[in-house]
N, C-alpha and C positions, 0 to 999 in steps of 0.2 A: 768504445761502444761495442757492445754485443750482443746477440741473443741466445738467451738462456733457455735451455731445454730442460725440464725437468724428466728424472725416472721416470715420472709416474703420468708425467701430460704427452696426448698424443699430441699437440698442436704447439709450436714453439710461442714466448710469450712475451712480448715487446715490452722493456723496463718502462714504466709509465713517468718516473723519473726524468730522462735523459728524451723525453717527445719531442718537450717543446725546441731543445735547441738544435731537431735535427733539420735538415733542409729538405724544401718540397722535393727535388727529383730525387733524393736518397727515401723521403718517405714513400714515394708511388712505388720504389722498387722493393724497398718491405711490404708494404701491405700487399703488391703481387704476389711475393716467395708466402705469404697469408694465404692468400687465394687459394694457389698451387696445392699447397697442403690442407686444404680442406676437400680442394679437387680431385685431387690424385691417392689415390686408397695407402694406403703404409705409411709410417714414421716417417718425418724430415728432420733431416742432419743439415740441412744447412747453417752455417755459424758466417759471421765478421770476426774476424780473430782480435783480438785485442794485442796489441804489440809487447804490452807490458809481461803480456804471463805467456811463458813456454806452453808451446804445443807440445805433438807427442813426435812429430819431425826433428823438431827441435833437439830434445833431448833426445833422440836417433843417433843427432849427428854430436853428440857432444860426446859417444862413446863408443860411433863407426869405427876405430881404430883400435881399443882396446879390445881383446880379446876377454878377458877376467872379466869383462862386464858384457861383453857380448853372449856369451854362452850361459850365463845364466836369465837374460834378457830373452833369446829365442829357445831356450829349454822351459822358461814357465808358459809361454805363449802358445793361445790355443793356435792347433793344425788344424786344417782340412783333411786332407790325404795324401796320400803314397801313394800313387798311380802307375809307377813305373817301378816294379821290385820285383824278383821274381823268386819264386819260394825255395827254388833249389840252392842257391845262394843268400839265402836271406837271413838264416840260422848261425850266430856266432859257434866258433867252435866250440869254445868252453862248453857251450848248451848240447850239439852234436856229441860232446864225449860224453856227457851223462843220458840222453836219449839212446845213445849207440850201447851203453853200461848198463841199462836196465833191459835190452834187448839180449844182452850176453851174446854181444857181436865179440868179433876178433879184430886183432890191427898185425900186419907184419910192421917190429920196429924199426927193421931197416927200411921201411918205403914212406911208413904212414898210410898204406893201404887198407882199407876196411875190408872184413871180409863176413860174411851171411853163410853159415854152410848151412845153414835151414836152407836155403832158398838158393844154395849155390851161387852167388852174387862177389865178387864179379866170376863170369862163368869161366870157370876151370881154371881160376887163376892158381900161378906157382909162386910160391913165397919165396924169397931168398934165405928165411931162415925158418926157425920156431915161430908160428902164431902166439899173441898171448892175449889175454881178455883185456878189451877198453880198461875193463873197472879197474886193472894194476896202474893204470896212472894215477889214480889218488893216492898210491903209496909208492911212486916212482918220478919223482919232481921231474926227473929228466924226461923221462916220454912225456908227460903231460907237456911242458916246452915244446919238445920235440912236435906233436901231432895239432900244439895248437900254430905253430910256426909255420905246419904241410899243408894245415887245410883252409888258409886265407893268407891277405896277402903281408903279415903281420912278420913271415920270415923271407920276404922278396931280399935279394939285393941285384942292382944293378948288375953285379960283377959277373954274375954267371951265365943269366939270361934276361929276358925284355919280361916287362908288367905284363905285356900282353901273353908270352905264354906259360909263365906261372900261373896269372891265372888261370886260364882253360884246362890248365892242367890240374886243378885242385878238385874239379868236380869229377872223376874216373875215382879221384883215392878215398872221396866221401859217399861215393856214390850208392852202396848200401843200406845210411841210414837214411835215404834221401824219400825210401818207400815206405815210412812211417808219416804221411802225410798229416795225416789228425792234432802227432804231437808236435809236428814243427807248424801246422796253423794255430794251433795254442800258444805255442812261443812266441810265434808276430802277432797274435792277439795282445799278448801281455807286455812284447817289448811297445807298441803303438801306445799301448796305454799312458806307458811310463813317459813315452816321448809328448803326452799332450796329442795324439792323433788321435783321429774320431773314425775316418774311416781308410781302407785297404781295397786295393783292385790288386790281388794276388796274382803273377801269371804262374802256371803250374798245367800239367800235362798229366796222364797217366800213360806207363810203358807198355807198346804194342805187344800183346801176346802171339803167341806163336800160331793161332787163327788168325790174326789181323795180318799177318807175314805168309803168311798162304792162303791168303785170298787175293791181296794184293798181288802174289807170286802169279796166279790161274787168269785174274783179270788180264787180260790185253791191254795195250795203250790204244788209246782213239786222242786223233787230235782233235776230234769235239769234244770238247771236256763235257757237253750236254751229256752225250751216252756215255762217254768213260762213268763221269758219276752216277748216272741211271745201274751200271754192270756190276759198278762196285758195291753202291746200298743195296741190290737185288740181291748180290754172293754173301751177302751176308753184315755187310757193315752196318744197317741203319739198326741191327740188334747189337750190336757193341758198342754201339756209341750210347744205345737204351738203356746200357748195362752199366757205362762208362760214369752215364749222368746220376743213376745209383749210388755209386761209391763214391764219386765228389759229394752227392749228399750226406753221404755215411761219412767221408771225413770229415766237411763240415759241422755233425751233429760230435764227434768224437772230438772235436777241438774248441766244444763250448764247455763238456765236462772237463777237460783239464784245464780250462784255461782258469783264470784267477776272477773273481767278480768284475774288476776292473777291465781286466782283459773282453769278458764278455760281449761288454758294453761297448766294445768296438763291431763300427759292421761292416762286414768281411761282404767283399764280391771277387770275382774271379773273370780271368782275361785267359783263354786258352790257348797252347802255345802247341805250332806246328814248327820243325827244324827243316830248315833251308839246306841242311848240307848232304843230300842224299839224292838219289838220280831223283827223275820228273816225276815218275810214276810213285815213287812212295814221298814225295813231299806232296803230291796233289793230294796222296791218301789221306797225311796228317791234317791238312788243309779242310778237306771235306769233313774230318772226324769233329773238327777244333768245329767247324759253322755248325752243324746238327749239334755236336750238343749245346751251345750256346745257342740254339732256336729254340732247344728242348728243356734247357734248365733254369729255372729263375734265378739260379746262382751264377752262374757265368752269363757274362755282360757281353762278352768283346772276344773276340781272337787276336792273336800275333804271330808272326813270322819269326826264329829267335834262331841263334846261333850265328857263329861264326861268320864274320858277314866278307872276310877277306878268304872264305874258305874255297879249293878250286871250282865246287858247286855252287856256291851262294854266287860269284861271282860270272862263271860262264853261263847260268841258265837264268840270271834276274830279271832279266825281260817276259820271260817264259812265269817266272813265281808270280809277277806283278800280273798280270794275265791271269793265271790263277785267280786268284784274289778279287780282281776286278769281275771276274763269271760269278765266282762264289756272292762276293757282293750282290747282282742283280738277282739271284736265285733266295738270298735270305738277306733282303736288303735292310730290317730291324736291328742287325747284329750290327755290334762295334767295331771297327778297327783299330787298330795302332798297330804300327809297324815299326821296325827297327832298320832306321836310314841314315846312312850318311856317319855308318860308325868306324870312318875308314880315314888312313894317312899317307902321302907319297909314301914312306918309308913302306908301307902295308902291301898295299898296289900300287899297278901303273896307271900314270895320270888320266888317263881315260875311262876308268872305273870309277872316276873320281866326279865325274861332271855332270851327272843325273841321275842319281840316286835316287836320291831326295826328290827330283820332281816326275820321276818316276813312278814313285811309291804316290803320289798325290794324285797326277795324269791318271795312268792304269791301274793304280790299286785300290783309287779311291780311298784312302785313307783316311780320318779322320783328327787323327793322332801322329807327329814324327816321335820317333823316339833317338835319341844322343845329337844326329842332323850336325853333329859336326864338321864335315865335309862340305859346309854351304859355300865358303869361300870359291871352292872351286867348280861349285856350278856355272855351265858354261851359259845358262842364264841366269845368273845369282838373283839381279836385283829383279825380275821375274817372278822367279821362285818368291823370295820373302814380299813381294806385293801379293800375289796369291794366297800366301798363307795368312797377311792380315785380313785380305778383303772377303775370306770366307771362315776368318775365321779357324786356323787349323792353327791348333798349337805347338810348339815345341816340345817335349818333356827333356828335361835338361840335368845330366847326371855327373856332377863336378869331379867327385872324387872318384867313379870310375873312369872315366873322361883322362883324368890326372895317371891315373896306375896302370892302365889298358895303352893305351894310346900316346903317355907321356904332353898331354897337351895341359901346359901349367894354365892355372884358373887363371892368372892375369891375361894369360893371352888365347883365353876362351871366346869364342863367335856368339856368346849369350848376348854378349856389348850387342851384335849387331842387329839378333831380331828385337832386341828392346830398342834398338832406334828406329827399327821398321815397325812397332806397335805389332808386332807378332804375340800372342799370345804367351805367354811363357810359364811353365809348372816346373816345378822344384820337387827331383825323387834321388832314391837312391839306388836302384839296381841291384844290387849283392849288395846290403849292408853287411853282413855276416861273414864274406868272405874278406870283404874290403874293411873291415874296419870301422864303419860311418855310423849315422843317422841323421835323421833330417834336421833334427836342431845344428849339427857340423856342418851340415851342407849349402843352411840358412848362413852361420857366419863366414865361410870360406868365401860365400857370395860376395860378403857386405863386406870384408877384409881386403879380397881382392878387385872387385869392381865398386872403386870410391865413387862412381856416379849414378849409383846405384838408390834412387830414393828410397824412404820409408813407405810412402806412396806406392812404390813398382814391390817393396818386399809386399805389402798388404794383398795387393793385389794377386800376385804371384802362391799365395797363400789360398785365397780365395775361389783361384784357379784349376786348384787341383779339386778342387767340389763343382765348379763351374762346370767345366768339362771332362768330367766323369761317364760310365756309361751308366749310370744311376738310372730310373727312372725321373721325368720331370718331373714329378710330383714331390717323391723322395729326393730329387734334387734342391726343388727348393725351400724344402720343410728343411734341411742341411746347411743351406748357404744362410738361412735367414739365421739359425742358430749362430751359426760362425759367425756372422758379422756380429751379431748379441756379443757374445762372448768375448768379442775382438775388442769391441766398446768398452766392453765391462775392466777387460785387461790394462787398458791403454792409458783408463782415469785412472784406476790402483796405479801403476807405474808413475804419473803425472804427480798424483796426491803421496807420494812418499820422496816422489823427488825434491832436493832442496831448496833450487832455486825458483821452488812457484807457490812460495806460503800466501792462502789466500784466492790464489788461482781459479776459474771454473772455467773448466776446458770443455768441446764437445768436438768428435770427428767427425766427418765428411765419411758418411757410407761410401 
């Protein structure tokens, strides 16, 4: 027995057939799920499944385990978004060499260092040998190897040093082309495309100029951060940050002419990123920079905290940043958070750095957003923390394959298992795809590969999520969600109706 929804009927439509033999308390409870949906404004997805024909769980699980059929399975499947990526890593190499080659940048090829003499970038650096133009790697197979090997994590080995500081160390050697902001947002415009994403919360920064660095210098510290801030936008900051929100619009408009049609049609928002690893005084600065312009732009949603989180700063003064954040918050309480917590391992620090982070960053930082939260286990309130985050609702953003190359923590024995048991919220991103090798259709399978209890039900959702809890507008949020679920619909029956064993079939999902 089922009920059949058509396309085109808003109101599901009870087979007139199959009435009479059904039984009165089964009828009162259809004619309610009638009611309901004449009550209740929007499409109903309610179904009876019928046993005989595969759902879309069903065949989920009949190819959980293959890979061949997995990755093209979550490579056609529409995305929501990428919530957690940050643009400075987000660029494959291959693409960096030809951006950095139409720039008629240099590389030393003993480092894989970039170098900018327009712009002196990095400053005053010494080569160990002859500079030579990017562009000689399309006619030199060996550099080309060579620089795509330096600048992600594609030439890591174990042997020499840890995931965690190859990578950090790859964005000093790219970090030249990293000020062409416009064409590396055209690039994640067109690779989202390609992935089936619809939309991007970019984090990205512009680098303090040498005004920002002497007014910060002149400023005093005050531990009421009320007047430090007051001293600081008076000396001159709330005109650079006016200046700041300019040129993020100037690169956003410059990364829709390069981008591809496709690429276009992706919509880009941004997440401002302040670095932790600097004394107080100039991370409060990036801090203040990141909330003003994200008060002042309709392109930037959110702020973040970013960098090194096992750094000797990030670490001696976290109470102090979360503070921060927590002022900042009630001063521009509109703005988004998400913070980066909990992206730490014994081996990293000592166990005491280990045990609230995370509910640190929730407590005082008022967050909205964790970001990696790997380090839950060792909250000294764990199960605390993850009832916290489900009952208000704070998500995880959950980054496998950085997680895996950073940290060494294999997806099987990822803490994703544990906020999925606690109904914590949970989003699927990549972080550095570009450095790291990834994207979100890999990050969907390594999921479903490595955590077998992982339903199709928790992937949908987990999908749905990164549009859910976005710093989108509500509005624009749910003109987005409703698409995506359309579209997820639409997918699920194409998949169903090609599959073999359901000739005949009419399936319907469960919003």
């Amino acid at each position: 027995m089922k009920i059949h929804i058509s396309s085109r009927q808003r109101y599901p439509i009870i087979r007139s057939e199959i009435m009479s033999s059904i039984p009165r308390t089964t009828m009162n409870l259809l004619f309610l799920i009638v009611c309901l949906s004449i009550i209740i404004p929007g499409p109903c997805y309610a179904i009876i499944p019928d046993p005989q024909c595969p759902n879309i769980s069903t065949y989920f699980d009949s190819i959980r385990s293959d890979r061949d059929e997995l990755i093209p399975f979550f490579s056609n499947m529409p995305k929501g978004g990428d919530i957690h990526i940050h643009l400075s890593g987000a660029i494959p190499p291959e693409k960096l060499i030809a951006i950095a080659a139409s720039h008629d940048l240099l590389v030393d090829p003993a480092t894989g260092q970039l170098v900018d003499q327009a712009t002196n970038q990095p400053y005053n650096y010494t080569p160990l040998g002859p500079l030579v133009p990017v562009s000689s790697a399309y006619t030199n197979a060996t550099l080309f190897t060579f620089l795509v090997s330096k600048w992600s994590m594609a030439g890591f080995s174990f042997e020499n040093q840890t995931g965690h500081d190859w990578f950090f160390s790859t964005f000093d050697l790219i970090d030249p082309v990293t000020y062409y902001d416009g064409e590396l947002i055209a690039s994640m415009r067109d690779q989202a495309a390609s992935d089936k994403i619809r939309y991007l919360e970019l984090m990205t920064s512009q680098t303090n100029s040498d005004n920002v660095r002497q007014i910060v210098s002149q400023v005093p510290w005050d531990d009421n951060l009320s007047v430090l801030r007051k001293n600081l936008l008076d000396a001159g900051l709330v005109d650079i940050c006016r200046q700041k929100v300019q040129t993020q619009a100037t690169y956003d408009q410059v990364s829709r002419e390069h981008a591809t049609p496709e690429g276009r049609n992706v919509i880009v928002r941004y997440t401002y990123e302040a670095l932790r690893f600097y004394p107080l005084k100039e991370v409060f600065s990036d801090l203040l920079q990141a909330f003003e312009i994200a008060n002042q732009s309709p392109l930037v949603e959110g702020v973040t905290l970013v960098g090194d989180e096992s750094d000797q700063y990030s670490l001696k003064d976290y109470d102090e940043h979360m503070k921060m954040v927590g002022y900042l918050h009630s001063v521009y309480p509109d703005v988004g958070i998400t913070l980066h917590a909990g992206e730490l391992t014994p081996e990293l620090v000592p166990h005491a750095d280990l045990q609230d982070h995370i509910s640190e960053a929730i407590s005082t930082g008022n967050t909205s957003r964790i970001g990696h939260g790997v380090s839950i286990m060792y909250e000294k309130d764990r199960e605390g923390v993850l009832e916290k985050m489900a009952a208000s609702h704070i998500p995880v953003e959950i980054l496998l394959t950085s997680n895996l190359q950073i940290l060494g923590i294999d997806t099987a024995d990822h803490p994703v298992s544990s906020y999925l048991d606690h109904d914590v919220p949970v989003i699927l991103a990549t972080d550095d795809p570009g450095v790291e090798c990834t994207n979100l259709t890999q990050e969907f399978v390594n999921l479903t590969l490595n955590k077998p209890r992982v339903s199709y039900e928790q992937i949908r959702e987990i999908n749905l999520n990164s549009i859910k809890y976005s710093f989108l507008p509500e509005t624009e949020k749910n003109r987005m969600l409703a698409e995506l679920n359309e579209s997820l619909q639409e997918y699920e029956h194409g998949v169903l109706a090609g599959y073999k064993g359901s000739p005949g079939c009419e399936t319907a999902m469960t919003a």
